[in-house]
N, C-alpha and C positions, 0 to 999 in steps of 0.2 A: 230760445234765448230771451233773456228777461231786458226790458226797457235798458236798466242801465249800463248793460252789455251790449249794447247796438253797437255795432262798427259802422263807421264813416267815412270811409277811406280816400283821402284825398289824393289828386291830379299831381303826383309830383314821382319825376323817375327817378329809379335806382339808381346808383354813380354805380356799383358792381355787376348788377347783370342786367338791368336797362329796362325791369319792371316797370310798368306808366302809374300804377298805385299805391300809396304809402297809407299805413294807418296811425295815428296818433300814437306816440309811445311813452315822453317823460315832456312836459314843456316846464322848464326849470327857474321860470324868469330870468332875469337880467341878473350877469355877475363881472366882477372886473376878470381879466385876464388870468388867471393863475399859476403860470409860467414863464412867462415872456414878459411881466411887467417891469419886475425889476426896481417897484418903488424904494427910494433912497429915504424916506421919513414917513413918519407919524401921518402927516397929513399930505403929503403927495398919495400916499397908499388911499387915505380916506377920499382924496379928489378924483381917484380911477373913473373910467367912464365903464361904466353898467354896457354888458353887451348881453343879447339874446339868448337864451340857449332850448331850441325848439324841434325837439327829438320827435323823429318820426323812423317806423320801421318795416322793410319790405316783407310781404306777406311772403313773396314766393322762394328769397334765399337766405331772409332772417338779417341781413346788413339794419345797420340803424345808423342816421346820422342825421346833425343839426342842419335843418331848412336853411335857420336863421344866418348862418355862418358867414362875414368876407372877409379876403383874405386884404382888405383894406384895413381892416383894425386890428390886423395883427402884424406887430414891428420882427418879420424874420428876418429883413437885411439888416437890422440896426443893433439886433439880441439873438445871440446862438442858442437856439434848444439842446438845453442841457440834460441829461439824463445820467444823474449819478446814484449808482450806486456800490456801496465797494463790501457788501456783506461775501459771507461766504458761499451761500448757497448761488448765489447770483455770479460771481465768480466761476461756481462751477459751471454754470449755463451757458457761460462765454464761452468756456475751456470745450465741453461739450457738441457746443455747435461748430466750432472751428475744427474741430476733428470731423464730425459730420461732412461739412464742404471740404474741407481736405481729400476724402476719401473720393472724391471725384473729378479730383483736380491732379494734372500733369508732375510731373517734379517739378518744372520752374514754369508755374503758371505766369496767365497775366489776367487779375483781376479786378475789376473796377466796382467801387463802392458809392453807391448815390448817398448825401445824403450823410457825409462819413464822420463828420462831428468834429470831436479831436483826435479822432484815428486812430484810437484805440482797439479795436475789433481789427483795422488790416494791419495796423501794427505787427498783431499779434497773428496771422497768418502769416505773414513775412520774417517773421520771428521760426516760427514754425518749419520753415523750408530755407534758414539758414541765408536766408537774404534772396536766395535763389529763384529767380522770377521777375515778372514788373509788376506792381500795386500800385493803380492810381486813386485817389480819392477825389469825389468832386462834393463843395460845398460851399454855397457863396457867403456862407454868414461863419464861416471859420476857416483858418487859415494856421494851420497843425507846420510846424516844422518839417521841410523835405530831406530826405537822406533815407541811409539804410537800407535802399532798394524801394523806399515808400517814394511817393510823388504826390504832393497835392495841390490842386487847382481851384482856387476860387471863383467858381463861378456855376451854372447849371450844368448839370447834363444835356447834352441835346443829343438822343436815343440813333436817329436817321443820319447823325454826321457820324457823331464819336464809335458808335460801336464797330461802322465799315472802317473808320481809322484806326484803331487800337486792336480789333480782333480780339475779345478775351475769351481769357476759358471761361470766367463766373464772372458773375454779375451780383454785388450782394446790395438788399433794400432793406436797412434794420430803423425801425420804430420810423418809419416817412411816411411810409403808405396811411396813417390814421390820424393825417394832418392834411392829405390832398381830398380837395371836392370831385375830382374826377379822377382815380388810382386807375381805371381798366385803361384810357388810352395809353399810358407810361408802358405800360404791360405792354399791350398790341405792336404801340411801336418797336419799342425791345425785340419784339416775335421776328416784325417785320425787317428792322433792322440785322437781325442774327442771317436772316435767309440772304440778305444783300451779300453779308459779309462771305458768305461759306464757310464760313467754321463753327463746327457744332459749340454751343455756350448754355450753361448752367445758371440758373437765375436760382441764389437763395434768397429769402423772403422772411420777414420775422415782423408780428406788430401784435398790439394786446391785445386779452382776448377775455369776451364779457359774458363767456356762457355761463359761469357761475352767476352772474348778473339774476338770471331770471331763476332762478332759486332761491337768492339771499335777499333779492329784491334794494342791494345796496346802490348808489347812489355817487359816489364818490367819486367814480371813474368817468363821470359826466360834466365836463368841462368845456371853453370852448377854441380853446388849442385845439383840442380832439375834435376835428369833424365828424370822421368816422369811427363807428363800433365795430369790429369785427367779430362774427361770430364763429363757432369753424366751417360752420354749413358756410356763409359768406365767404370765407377765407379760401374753400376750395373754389367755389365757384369763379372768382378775381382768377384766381389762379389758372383756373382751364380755360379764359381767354390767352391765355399764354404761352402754352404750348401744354406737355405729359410730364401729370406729376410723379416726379420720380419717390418723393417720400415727404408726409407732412408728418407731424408729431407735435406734442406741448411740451410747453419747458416752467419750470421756474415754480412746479407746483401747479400746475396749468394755469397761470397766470398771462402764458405767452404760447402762440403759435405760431411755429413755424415750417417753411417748406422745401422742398431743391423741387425745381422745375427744369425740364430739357426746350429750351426756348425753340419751339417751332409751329411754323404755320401748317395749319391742315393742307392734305394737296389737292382738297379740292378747290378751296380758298386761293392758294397759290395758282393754279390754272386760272380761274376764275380773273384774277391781278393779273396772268398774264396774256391770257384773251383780250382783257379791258386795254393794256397797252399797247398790243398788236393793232385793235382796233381803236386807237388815237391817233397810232402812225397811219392806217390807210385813212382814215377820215379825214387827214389835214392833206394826204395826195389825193383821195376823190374830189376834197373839195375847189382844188384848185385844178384840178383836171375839168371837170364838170365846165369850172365858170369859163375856162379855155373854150370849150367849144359854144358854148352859148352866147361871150363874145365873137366867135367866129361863125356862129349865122344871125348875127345881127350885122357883123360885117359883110355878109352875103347880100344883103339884103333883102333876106325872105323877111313875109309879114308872120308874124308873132301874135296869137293868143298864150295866155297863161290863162287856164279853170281853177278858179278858185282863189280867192283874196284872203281868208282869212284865219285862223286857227295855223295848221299844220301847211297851208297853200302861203303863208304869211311868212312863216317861218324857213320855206324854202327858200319864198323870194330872197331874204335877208340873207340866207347861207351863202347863195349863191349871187349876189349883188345885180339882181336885176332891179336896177333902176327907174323910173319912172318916163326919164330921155328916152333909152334903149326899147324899153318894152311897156310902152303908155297903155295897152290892151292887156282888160283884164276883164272875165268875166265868169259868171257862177251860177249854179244851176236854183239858187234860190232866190225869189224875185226878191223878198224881203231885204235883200243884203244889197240891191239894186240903188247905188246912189249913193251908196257910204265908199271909203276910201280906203287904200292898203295902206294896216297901223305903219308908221315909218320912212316910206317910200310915197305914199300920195297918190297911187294911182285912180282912179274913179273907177269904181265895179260896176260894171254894165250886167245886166239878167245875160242868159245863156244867148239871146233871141237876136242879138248886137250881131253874132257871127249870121244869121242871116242874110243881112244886109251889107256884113261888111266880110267877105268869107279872107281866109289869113291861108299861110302857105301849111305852117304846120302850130298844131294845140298841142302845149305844155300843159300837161297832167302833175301835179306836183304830190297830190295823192293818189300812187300807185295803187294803192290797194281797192281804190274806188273805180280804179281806172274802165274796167270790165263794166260796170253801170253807164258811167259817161261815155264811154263810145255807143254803148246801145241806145243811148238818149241822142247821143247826136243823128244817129241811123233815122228814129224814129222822128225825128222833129225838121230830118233833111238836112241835115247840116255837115257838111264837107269839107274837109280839108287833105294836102297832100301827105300830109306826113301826123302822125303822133306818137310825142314821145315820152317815156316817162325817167324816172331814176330807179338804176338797178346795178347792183352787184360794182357800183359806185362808177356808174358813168351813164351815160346819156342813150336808152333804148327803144328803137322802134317798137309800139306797141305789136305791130303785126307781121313784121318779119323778124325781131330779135327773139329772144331765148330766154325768157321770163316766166313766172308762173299764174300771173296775173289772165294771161287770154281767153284758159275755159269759161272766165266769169262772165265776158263778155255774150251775155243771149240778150236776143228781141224782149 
């Protein structure tokens, strides 16, 4: 590879499949707006503000999009992204794609459009099936006349409420997705939202498409309305954080691609989400089970060590709200730590050698997994206590009579 061929690749992730490296692709300087300005004169147009336009592109799925981009200088709520065209051939690609989603959709679907403009595209599905169905549109920067079986609603989509309220059959995203800086969570949540709902849903998908780019080497389609490029290799990619693609294809002279997706979560994913919730319900009844009993042998009035102050011994303290009132005795097998204080709570850490002098009813072990060391260290150094216990299987266990797996560790 020759000097002026060197790649550089900078520290910035992929919005599509989450690549941590980008390599320099077009940096375009600064341009007014090209869609969305809307200048009313001669010189309002010439007073536009210059904005960035600083394309970089993923090595691993081919996405390209501006660094530079916010979505601060660009007026969506105040200017509708317009996308006209009334040719024939484009015409037919509407006509075309709408038969496509149709062919997966019920007699009287309910389909919701992100993103829906002037409603043109569900119009014309609901046109399709004789009015038969519900078509809602969501778009907070237009506001399409309702009737005819259509509905639209000015304001966002929100994927986690709307999709368990509405249950659709489809879900259609035409030319949004290569305006957002982050399109894969819209996607995820969609997935996640369709599993909520229980009813199988169809995601069609449609946004430009710049693989003739690197052939023709043109230029045009780099604006900075347009955050993202999509290429098809990126387009599927987006796409299979979403569920199984049922068919992508180009339209328009391949100037556009598009896809139908079956909106679902992997099941190992889905397991996974529902192990993590399982264990949030038992974590919030261990945790207050736990501090139940450790308020109740501090109301006993046994004496109380807690080994270890700090890190993950720090962190127990905290879960479980042992105070510095309740339980002032803390102490640690490292002298170094001898003298410093529990972050939060204040207790003073004594060295291990405190229990000597001052021996306690029963040691709180807060790192089980250590636990099998510190009893051998207490063995070896003479140090006694009635009872020790750690945390296990989300309660409070005898190191030497309960039922943990922690005791073979325990050797001289």
């Amino acid at each position: 590879m020759s000097e002026s061929t060197l790649v550089y690749p900078l520290e910035n992730p992929c919005p599509v499949c989450a690549h941590t490296l980008a390599v320099p692709f077009f940096a375009g300087g600064r341009q007014p707006l090209a869609t969305l300005g809307w200048p009313q004169s001669r010189e309002e147009a010439l007073a536009m503000p210059r904005l960035p336009l600083d394309f970089v592109q993923c090595p691993r799925c081919s996405h390209v999009w501006n660094t530079a981009f916010s979505y601060d200088d660009v007026p969506y709520r105040s200017q509708p992204n317009r996308m006209y065209n009334s040719g024939r051939i484009w015409q037919g690609h509407l006509a075309e794609t709408r038969d496509r989603l149709l062919a997966y959709l019920p007699s009287a679907p309910t389909v919701v459009e992100i993103g829906c403009g002037d409603g043109h595209f569900l119009r014309g599905l609901a046109e399709a099936r004789a009015g038969q169905g519900d078509y809602i549109g969501f778009d907070p920067n237009s506001n399409p006349e309702t009737g005819r079986g259509v509905r639209f609603l000015a304001r966002l989509f929100e994927p986690l409420r709307d999709v368990p309220d509405l249950r659709p059959d489809a879900i259609v995203i035409r030319h949004v997705l290569e305006h957002l800086t982050a399109p894969a969570p819209l996607l995820e949540q969609l997935a996640w939202a369709v599993m909520q709902s229980g009813k199988a849903c169809h995601l069609f998908a449609e946004v430009p498409c710049i693989d003739r780019v690197f052939d023709s080497d043109r230029l045009a389609d780099f604006f900075y309305e347009h955050v993202s490029h999509f290429t098809s290799e990126s387009f599927r990619h987006l796409l299979a954080r979403a569920g199984s693609l049922c068919e992508m294809a180009h339209g328009y002279d391949g100037e556009v691609v598009f896809a139908c997706v079956e909106l679902a979560i992997a099941p190992a994913r889905a397991a996974r989400a529902a192990a993590a919730a399982a264990f949030a319900q038992r974590s919030h009844r261990n945790r207050a089970r736990i501090a139940d009993k450790l308020a109740a042998l501090h109301a006993s009035g046994a004496s109380v060590a807690i080994w270890g102050g700090t890190g993950k011994s720090a962190a127990f303290i905290h879960h479980f709200a042992l105070d510095a009132a309740r339980f002032p005795l803390v102490v640690d097998s490292d002298a170094a730590k001898a003298g410093t204080y529990v972050p939060g709570t204040g207790q003073r850490i004594h060295f291990r050698d405190q229990l000597k002098t001052q021996p306690v009813d029963v040691v709180l072990i807060p790192t089980q997994w250590r636990a099998g060391d510190i009893v051998a260290e207490m063995a070896r150094e003479g140090i006694v206590a009635g009872q020790v216990l750690i945390e296990h299987g989300g309660d409070l266990v005898d190191f030497f009579a309960g039922t943990h797996p922690y005791r073979q560790r325990a050797t001289c």
